[in-house]
N, C-alpha and C positions, 0 to 999 in steps of 0.2 A: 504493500500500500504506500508504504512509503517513495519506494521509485517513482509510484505512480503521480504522487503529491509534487514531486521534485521537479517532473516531466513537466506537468500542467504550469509549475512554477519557471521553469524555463521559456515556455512559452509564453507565457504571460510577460512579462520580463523583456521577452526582445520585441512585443508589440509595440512596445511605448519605450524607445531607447534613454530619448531624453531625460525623462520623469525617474526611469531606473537611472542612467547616472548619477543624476542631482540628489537622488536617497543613497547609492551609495556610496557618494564624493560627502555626504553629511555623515555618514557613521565614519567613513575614513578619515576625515579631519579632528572629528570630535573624541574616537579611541588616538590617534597620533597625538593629539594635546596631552591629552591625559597619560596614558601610558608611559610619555617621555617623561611626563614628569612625576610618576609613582616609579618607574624604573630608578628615576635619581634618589628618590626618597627611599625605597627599599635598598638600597647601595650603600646608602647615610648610615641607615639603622638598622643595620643587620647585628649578628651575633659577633663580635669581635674576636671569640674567644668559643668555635661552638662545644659541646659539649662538658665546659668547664669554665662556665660565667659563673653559675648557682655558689660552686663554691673559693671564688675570689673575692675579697672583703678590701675594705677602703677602713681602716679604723682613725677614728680625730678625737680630738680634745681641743683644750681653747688654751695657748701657751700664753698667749699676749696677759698683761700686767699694766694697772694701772690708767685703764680704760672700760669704758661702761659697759656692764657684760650684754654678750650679743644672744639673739634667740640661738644663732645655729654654730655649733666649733668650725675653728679655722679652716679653708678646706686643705692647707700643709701646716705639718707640724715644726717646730725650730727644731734642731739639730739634736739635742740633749734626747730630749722626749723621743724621737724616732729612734736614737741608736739604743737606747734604755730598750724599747719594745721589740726594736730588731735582734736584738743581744741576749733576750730574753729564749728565745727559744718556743715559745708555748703556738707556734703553729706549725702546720706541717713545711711548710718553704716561708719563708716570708723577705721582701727586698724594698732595702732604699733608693727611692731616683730623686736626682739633683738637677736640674738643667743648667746650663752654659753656653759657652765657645769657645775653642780654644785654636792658637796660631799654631799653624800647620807646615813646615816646609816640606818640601817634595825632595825628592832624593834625584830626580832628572836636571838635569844641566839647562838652561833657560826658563824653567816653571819659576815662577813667583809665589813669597809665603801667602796662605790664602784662609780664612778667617772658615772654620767646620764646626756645622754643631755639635756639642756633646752632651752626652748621658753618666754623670756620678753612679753608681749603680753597685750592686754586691752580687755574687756568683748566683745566686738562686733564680733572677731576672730573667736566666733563658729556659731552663726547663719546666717554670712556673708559669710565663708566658708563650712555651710552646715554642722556642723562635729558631725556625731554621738554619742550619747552617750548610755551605758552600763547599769549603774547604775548614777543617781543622775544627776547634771548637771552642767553649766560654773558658775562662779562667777557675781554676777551682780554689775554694773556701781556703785551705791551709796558703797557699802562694797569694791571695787578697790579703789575708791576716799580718804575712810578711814585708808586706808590699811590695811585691815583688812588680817590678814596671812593664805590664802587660796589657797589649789593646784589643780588643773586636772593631773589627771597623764593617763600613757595610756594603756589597755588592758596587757600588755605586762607586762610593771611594775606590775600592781595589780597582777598579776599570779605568778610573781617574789616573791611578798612581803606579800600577801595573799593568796596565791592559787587559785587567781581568784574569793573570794568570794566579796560581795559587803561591800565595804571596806568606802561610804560615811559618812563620820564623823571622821574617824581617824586619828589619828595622824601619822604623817612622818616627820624625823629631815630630814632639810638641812641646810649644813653645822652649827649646833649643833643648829640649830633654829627649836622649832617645827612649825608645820604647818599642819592646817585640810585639809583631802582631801573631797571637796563639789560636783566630780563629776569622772567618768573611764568613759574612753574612748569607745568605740564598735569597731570593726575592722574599721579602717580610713586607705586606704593606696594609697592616689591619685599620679598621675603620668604623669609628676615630682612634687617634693614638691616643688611647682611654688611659695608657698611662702618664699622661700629661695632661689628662682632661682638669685642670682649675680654673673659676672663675669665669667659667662659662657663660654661667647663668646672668653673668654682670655684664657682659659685651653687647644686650641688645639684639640679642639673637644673631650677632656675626661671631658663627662658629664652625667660619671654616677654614680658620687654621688648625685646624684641630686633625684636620682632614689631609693636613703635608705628607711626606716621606718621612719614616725615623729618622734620627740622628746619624750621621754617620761617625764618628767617634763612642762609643762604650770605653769607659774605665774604669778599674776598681775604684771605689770610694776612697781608702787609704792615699793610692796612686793621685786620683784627680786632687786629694785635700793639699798633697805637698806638692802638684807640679803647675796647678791650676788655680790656685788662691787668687782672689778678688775678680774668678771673670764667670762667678755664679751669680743666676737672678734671684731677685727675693720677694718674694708677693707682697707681703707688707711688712711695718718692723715699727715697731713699739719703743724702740730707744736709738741710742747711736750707734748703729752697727760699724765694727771692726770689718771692712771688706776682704780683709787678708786674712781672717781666719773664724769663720764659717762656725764651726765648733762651738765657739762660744757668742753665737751673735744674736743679737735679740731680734731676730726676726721667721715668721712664718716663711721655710726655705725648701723643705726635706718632704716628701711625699712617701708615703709607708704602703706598701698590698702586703697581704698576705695570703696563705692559702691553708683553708679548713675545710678538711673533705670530707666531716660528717655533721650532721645537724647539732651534735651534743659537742662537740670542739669547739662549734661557733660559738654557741648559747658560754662554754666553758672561758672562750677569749673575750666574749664581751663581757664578762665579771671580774676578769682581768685587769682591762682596761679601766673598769671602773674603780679595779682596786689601787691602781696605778695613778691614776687622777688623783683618789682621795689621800694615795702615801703623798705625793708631789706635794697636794694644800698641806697637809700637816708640817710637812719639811720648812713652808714657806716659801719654797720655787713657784709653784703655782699660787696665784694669789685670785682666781675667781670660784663662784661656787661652782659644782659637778654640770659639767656639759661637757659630755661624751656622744659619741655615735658611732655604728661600725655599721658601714650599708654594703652590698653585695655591689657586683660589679656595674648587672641592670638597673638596679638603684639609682647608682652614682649617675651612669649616662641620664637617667630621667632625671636626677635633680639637676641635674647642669645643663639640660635642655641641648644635647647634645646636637641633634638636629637644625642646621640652620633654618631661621625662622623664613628666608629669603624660599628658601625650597618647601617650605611646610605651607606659604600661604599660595606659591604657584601651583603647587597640587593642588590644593583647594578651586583655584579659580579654574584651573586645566577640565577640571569635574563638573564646576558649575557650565562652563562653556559646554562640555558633553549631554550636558543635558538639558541645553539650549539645543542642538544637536538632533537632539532624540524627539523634542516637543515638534522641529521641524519635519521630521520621518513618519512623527505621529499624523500631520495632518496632510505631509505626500500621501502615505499610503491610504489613509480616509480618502479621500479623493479620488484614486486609484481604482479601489474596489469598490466605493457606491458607484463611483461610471461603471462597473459589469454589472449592475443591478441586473438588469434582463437574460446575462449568461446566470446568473446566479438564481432566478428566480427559473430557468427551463432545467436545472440540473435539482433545485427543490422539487418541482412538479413531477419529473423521473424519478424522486425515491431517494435522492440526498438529501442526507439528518443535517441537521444545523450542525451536528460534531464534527462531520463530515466537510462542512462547509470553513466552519471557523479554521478545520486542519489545517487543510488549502491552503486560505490564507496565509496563515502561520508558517507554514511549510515558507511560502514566498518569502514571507520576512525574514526567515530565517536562511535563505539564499542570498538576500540584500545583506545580511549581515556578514554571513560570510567574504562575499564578496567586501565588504565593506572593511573584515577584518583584515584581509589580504592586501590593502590600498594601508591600511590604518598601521600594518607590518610595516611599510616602506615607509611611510611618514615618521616613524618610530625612530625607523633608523636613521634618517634624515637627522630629525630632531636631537638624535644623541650624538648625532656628529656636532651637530653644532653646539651644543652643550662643552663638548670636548678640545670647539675651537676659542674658547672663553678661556678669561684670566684668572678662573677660582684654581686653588688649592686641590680640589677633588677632580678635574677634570681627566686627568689622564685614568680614573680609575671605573667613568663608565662605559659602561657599554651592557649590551642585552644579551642578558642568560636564556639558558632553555625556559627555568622556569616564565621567569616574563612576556617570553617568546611563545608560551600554550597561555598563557594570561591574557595574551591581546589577541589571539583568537577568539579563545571561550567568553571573553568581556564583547567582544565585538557582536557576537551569537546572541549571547542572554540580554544585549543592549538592545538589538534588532526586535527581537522575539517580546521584551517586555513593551520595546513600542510600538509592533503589530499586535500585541491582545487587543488593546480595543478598537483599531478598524476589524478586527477581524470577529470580533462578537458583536461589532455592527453590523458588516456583510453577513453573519450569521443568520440573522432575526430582521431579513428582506425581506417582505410577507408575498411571498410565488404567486400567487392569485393577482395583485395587485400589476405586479409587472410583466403577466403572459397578457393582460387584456392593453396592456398599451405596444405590446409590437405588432 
């Protein structure tokens, strides 16, 4: 039955060529808006980390002193308080990141020193975040503790500095310090670099630096504190920070994850924490009352509104536009099918059910969609070209998956189909009688 629907829909369809373009040059424009721009938004906010979001933890306190306490803790801690909870031990991996820059020379004969971002960081950072390697691998725990002067650097850099060949053992000066590199990177490009996700929430919804390449310099913590002093950032800072020595500086600097891989570890680290806020106040380091938090990874991106808001509200409109689109489709195809009134009412007279009738139709809409979806494919990709030809931070990272790619079919179908229901339960209930006596 259904061939038979499809057939009648084919023919119909090419009677009136015009009328079928214009329906589906409107479902192709109105799934391309749309799709381009939930493509970018599903890209933004996917799983950064899949199968091992649930149990990465962001834990805060409020270090700052001397200022009017805030509803929510800092979102980095100062230096003390991080290495205190890192040094602790009480989760199953846990690591500190630091952000910077540091001066780079190259070891080629006409290259110029060139200014690289870096990541402070402690050995747990790569098996906790999963993070691929290339050639070689992270530095481990006992040669961090020693400080022994060792670098990760990332796919990028090595192609920069070697051509990409496997560069583990060499040397690399930063800032006039050498230093072995014991590990490259392999393409790493999660999204957002949700380990640097702070203060998001405060930018106004421009968050899409969040959205760059990682760093390409990693160093041990120890390594970066003595090679790299005064060229770390600092979110904020409550007193006169000493920029040469971190350690001791009164400022929100030091960002902490950890990793707690059962429900009852968590519940166990955040009593912890709390117990650890309250030693602090007693000691008189800490000087506000108890504001703590330890959120999961998913958390974190939701409170920092991870998502730029520039992408969240173009989806929005891409959608509203679609269904300007579809109102348009709704009143082609009414049009359409009350003009068969009189095919419609000789095929009731023969013993066609209104089910029958309505199929029909539907069937047809359901061919404009397709077709519709197939125009709406190439507008898709269109549109993430162009997306890709733009100055944002995420732009080299879209492009359309399988999944998105059966999404703007099956949207393009069920868009068709929801707005053929009611011509087609109009042309249903065309009363046969009425229009055998006017041909």
């Amino acid at each position: 039955m259904f061939g038979y629907y499809f057939d009648l829909a084919m023919r119909s369809l090419k009677r009136n060529k015009v009328l079928t373009g214009l329906m589906v040059l409107a479902i192709a424009v109105g799934i391309g808006a749309s799709m381009t721009t939930l493509t970018v938004m599903y890209l933004l906010s996917g799983d950064p980390l899949p199968g091992k979001s649930a149990r990465i933890y962001y834990p805060q306190l409020d270090p700052e002193t001397g200022a009017d306490v805030r509803k929510n803790p800092a979102d980095l801690l100062d230096y003390i308080s991080a290495h205190d909870l890192w040094q602790s031990g009480k989760a199953d991996r846990q690591t500190m990141v630091v952000f910077g820059s540091i001066k780079l020379q190259p070891g080629l004969a006409g290259q110029s020193p060139f200014m690289a971002d870096t990541l402070a960081t402690t050995s747990d950072f790569f098996p906790m975040f999963d993070v691929p390697f290339r050639y070689g691998g992270a530095w481990n725990a006992a040669d961090e503790a020693r400080g022994v002067r060792q670098v990760v650097i990332s796919d990028v850099l090595n192609q920069r500095l070697f051509g990409g060949a496997n560069s583990v053992g060499r040397t690399i000066v930063l800032n006039g310090t050498g230093v072995q590199v014991v590990g490259v990177l392999d393409h790493w490009r999660p999204r957002p670099l949700f380990y640097m996700l702070v203060g998001a929430r405060y930018s106004g919804g421009d968050t899409g630096g969040y959205y760059v390449r990682p760093q390409d310099v990693f160093l041990p913590m120890p390594t970066a504190l003595d090679i790299n002093a005064g060229n770390f950032g600092w979110f904020s800072c409550w007193g006169k920070p000493d920029r040469m020595d971190l350690r001791n500086a009164p400022c929100e600097s030091v960002g902490l994850w950890v990793q707690l891989d059962t429900a009852a570890k968590a519940a166990a680290y955040r009593r912890y924490l709390d117990a650890y806020d309250a030693q602090q106040r007693a000691l008189g380091r800490l000087s506000h009352p108890a504001n703590t938090r330890m959120m999961s990874l998913h958390e974190w991106m939701a409170y920092q509104n991870a998502v730029p808001s520039d992408v969240k509200l173009q989806t929005w409109l891409a959608f509203g536009f679609l269904l300007v689109c579809l109102f348009n489709t709704v009143g082609l195809l009414l049009a359409k099918f009350l003009r068969r009134s009189g095919e419609i009412g000789v095929r009731r007279a023969l013993g066609a059910t209104r089910g029958a009738i309505f199929a029909q139709c539907l069937a047809e809409a359901g061919v404009i969609g397709l077709l519709g979806g197939v125009g709406g494919l190439l507008l898709t990709l269109l549109g993430l070209w162009l997306v890709r030809q733009q100055p944002v931070a995420y732009a080299d990272v879209v492009a359309l998956n399988v999944p998105m790619l059966l999404l703007t079919i099956l949207l393009a179908v069920a868009a068709s189909l929801l707005a053929g229901a009611f011509p087609a339960l109009r042309a249903s209930r065309v009363p046969p009688a009425l229009q055998l006596k006017t041909l």
